[in-house]
TIRO-2110 file (N, C-alpha, C; in Angstrom, 1 decimal):
// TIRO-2110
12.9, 6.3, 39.1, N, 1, A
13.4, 5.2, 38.3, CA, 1, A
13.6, 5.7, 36.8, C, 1, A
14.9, 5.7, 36.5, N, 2, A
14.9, 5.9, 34.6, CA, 2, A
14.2, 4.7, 33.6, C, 2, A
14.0, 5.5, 32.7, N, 3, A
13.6, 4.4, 31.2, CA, 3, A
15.0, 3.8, 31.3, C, 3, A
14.4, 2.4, 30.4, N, 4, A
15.6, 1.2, 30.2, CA, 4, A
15.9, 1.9, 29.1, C, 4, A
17.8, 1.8, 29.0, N, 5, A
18.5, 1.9, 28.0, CA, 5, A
18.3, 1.4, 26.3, C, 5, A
17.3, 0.3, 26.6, N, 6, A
16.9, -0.2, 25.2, CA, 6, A
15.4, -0.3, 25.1, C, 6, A
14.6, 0.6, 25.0, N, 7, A
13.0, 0.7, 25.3, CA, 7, A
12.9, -0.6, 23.8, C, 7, A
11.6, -1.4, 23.6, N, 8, A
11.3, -1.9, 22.9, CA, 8, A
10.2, -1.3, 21.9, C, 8, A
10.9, -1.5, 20.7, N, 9, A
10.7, -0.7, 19.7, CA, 9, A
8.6, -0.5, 19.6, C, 9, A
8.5, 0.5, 18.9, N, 10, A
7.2, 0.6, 18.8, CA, 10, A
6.3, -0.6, 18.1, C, 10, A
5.3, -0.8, 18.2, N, 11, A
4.5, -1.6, 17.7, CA, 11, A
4.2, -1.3, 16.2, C, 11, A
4.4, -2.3, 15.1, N, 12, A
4.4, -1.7, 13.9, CA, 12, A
2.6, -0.8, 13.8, C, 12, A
2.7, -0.4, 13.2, N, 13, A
1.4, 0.5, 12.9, CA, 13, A
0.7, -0.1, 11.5, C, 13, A
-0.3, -0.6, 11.3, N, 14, A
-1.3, -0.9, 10.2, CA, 14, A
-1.9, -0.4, 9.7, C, 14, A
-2.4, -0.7, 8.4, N, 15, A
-3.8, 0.5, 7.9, CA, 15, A
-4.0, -0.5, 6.7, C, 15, A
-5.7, -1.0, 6.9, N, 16, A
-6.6, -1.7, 6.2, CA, 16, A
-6.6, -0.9, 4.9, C, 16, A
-5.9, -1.6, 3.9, N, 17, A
-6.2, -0.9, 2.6, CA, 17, A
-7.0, -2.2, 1.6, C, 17, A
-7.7, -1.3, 0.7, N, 18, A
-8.9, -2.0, -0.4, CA, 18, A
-8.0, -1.7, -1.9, C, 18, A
-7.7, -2.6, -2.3, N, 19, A
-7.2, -2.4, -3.6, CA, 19, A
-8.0, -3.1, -4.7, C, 19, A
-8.3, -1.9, -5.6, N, 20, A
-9.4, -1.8, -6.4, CA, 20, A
-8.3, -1.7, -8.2, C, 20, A
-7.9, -2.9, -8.9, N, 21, A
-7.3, -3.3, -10.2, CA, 21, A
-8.4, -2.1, -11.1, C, 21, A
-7.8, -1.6, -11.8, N, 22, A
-8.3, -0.6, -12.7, CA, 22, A
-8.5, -1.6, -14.1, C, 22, A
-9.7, -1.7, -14.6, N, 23, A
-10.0, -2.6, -15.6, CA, 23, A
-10.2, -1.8, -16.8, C, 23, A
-10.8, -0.5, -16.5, N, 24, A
-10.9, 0.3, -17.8, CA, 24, A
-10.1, 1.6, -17.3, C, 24, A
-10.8, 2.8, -18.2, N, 25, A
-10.2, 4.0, -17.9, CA, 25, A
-11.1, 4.7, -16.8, C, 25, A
-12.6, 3.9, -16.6, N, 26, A
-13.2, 4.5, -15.7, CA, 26, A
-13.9, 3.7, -14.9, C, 26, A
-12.9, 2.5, -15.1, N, 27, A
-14.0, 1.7, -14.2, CA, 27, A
-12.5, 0.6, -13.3, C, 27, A
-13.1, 0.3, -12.1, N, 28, A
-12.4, -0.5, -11.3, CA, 28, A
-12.8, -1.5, -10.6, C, 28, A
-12.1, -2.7, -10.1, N, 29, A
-13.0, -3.6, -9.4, CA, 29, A
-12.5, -4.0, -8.1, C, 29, A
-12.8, -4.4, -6.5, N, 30, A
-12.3, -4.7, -6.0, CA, 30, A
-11.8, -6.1, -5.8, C, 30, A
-10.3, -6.1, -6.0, N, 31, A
-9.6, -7.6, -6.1, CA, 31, A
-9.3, -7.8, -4.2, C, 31, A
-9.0, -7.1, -3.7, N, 32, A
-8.4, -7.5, -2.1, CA, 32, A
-8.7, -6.3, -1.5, C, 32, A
-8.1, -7.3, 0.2, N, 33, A
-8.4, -6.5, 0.9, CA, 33, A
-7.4, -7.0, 1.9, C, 33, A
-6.4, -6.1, 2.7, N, 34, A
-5.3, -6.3, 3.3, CA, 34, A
-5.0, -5.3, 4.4, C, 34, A
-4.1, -5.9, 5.1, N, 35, A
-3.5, -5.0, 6.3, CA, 35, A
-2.0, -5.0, 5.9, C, 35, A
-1.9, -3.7, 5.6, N, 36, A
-0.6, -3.4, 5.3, CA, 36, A
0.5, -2.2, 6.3, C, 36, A
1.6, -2.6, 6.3, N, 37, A
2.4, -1.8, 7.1, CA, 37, A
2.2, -0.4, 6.7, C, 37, A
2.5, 0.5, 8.0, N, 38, A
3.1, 1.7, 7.5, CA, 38, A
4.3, 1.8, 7.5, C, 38, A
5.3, 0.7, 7.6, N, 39, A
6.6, 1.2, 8.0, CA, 39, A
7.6, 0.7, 6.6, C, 39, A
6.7, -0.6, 5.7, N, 40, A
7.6, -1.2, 4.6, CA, 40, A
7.3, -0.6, 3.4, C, 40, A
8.1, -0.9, 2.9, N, 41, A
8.1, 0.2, 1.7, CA, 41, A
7.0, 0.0, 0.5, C, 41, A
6.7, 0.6, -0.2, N, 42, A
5.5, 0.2, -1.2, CA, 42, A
6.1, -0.8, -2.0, C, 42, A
7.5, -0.7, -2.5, N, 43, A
7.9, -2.1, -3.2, CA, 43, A
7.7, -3.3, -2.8, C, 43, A
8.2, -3.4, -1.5, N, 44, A
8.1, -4.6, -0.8, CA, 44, A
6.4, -5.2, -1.0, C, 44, A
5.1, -4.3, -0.4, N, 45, A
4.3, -4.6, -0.2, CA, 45, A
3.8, -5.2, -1.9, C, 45, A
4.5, -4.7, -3.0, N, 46, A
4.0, -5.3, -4.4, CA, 46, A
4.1, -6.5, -4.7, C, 46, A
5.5, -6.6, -4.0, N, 47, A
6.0, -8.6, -3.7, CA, 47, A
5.2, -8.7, -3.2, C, 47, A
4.9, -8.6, -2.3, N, 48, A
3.6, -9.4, -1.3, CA, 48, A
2.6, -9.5, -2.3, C, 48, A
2.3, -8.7, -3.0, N, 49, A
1.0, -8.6, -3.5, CA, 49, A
0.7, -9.7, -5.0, C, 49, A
2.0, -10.1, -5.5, N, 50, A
2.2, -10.0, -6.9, CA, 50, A
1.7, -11.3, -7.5, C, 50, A
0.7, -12.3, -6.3, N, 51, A
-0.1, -13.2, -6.7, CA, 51, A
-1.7, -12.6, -7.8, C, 51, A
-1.4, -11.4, -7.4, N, 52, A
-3.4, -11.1, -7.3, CA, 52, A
-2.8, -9.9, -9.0, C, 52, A
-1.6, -9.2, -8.6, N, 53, A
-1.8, -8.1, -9.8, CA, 53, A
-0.2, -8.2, -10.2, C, 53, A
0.1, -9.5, -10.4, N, 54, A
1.4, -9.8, -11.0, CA, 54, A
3.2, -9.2, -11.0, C, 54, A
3.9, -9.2, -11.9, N, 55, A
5.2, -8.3, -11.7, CA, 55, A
5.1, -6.6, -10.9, C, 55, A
5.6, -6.7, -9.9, N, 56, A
5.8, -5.7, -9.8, CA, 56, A
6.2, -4.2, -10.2, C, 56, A
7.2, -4.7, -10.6, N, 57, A
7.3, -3.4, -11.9, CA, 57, A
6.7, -3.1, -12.7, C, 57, A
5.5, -3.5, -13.2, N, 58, A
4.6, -3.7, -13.9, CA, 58, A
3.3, -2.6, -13.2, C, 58, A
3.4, -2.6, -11.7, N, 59, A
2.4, -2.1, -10.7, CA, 59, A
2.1, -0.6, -10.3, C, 59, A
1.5, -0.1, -10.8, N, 60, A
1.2, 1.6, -10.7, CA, 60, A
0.3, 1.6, -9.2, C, 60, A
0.7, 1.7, -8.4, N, 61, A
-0.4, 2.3, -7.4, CA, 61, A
-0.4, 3.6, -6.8, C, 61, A
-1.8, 4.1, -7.1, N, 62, A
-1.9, 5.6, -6.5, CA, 62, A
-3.5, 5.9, -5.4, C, 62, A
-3.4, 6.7, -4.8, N, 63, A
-4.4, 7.0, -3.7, CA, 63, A
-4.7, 8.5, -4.4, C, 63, A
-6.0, 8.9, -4.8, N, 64, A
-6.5, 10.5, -5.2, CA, 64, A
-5.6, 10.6, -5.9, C, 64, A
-5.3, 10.1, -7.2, N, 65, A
-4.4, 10.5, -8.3, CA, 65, A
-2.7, 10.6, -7.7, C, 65, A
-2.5, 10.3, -6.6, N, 66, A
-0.8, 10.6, -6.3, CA, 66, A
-0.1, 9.3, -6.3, C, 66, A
0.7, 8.9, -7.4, N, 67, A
1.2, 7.9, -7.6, CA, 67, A
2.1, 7.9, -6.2, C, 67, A
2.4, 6.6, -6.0, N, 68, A
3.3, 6.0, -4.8, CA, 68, A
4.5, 5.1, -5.4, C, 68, A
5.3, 5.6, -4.7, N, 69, A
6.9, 5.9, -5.1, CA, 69, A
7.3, 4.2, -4.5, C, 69, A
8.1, 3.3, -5.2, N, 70, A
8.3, 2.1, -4.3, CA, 70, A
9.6, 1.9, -3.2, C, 70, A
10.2, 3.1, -3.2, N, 71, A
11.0, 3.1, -2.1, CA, 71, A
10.4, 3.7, -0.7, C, 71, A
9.2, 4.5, -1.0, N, 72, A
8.8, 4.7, -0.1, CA, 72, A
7.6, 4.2, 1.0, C, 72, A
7.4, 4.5, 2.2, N, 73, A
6.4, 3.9, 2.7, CA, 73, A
4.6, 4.7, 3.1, C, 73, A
4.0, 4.3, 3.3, N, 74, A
2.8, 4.8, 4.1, CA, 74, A
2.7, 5.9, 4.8, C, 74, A
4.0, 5.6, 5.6, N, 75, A
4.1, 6.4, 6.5, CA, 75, A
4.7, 8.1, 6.2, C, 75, A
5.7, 7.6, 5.2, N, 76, A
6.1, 8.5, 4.5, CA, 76, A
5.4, 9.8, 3.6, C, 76, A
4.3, 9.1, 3.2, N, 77, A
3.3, 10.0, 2.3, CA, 77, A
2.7, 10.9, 3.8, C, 77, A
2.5, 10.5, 4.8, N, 78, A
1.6, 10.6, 6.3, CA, 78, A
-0.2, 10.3, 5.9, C, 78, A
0.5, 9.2, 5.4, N, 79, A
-1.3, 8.4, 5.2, CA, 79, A
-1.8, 8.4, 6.6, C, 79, A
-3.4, 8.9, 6.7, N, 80, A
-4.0, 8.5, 7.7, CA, 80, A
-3.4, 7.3, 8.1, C, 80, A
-3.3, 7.3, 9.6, N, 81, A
-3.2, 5.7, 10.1, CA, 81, A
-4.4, 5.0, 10.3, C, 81, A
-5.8, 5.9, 10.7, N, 82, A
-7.4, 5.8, 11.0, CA, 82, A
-7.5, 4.7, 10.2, C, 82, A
-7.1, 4.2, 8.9, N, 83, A
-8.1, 3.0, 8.1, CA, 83, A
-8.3, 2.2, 8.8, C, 83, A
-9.6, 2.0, 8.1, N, 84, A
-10.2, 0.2, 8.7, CA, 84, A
-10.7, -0.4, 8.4, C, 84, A
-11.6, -1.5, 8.8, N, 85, A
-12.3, -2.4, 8.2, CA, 85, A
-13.5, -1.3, 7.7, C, 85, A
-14.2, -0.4, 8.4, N, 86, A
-15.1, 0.2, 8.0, CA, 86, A
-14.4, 1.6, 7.1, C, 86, A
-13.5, 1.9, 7.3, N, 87, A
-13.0, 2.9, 6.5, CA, 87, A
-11.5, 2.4, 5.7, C, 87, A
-11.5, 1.8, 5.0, N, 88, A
-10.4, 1.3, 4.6, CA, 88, A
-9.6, 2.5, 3.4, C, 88, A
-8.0, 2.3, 3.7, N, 89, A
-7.7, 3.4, 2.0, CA, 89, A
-8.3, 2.9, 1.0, C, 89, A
-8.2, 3.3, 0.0, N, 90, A
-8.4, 2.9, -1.4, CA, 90, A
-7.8, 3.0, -2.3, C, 90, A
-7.0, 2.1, -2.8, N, 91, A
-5.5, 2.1, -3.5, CA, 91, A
-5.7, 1.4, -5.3, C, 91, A
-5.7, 2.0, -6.0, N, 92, A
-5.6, 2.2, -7.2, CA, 92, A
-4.6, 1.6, -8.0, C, 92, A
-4.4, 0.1, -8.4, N, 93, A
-3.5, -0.5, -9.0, CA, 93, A
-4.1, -0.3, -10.3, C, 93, A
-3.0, 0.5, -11.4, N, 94, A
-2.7, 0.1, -13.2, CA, 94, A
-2.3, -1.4, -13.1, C, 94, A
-1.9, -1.5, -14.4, N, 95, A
-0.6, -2.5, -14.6, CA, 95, A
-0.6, -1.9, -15.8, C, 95, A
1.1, -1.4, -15.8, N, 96, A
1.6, -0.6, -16.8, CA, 96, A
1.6, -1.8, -18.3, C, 96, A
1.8, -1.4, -19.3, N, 97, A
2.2, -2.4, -19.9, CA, 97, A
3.9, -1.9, -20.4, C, 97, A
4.1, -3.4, -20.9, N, 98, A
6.3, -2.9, -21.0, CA, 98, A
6.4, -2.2, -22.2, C, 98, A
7.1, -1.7, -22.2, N, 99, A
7.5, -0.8, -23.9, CA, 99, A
8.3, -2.1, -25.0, C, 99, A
8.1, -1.7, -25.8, N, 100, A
8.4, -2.4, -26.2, CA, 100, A
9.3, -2.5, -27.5, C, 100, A
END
């Protein structure tokens, strides 16, 4: 028997990330905690987010100092997929301020 000509697409892939709002230069707090895609882009996920840490453009997020790019996704960087409730990422929102 062959595979069907239109196999159904993969199951989106998730990963429990902890975002911790940067309050000082060395200090952070945790604001949320979410399941986010690996497949949508980091921009998109800032809309989503932009009740808790506002304008987007405004939103720096980095993992171990490597800023994340908003066209890009999760998947793209090859973030572990492993997070979880017990091991979640840990994602590092600034909020830039505007020039002015």
């Amino acid at each position: 028997m062959s595979a069907p000509e239109n196999p159904r697409p993969e199951a989106d892939d998730f990963i429990r990330c902890m975002f911790h709002l940067e309050v000082a230069a060395t200090r952070t707090t945790i604001i949320q905690l979410a399941d986010c895609s690996m497949r949508v882009s980091i921009g998109h996920l800032k809309e989503d987010l932009a009740r808790y840490f506002g304008d987007p453009a405004g939103q720096v997020w980095s993992v171990e100092d490597r800023v994340f790019e908003d066209d890009r996704t999760f998947g793209s960087y090859c973030v572990d997929p492993s997070h979880d409730e017990l091991r979640p990422l840990r994602i590092v929102v600034r909020i830039s301020q505007p020039s002015e």
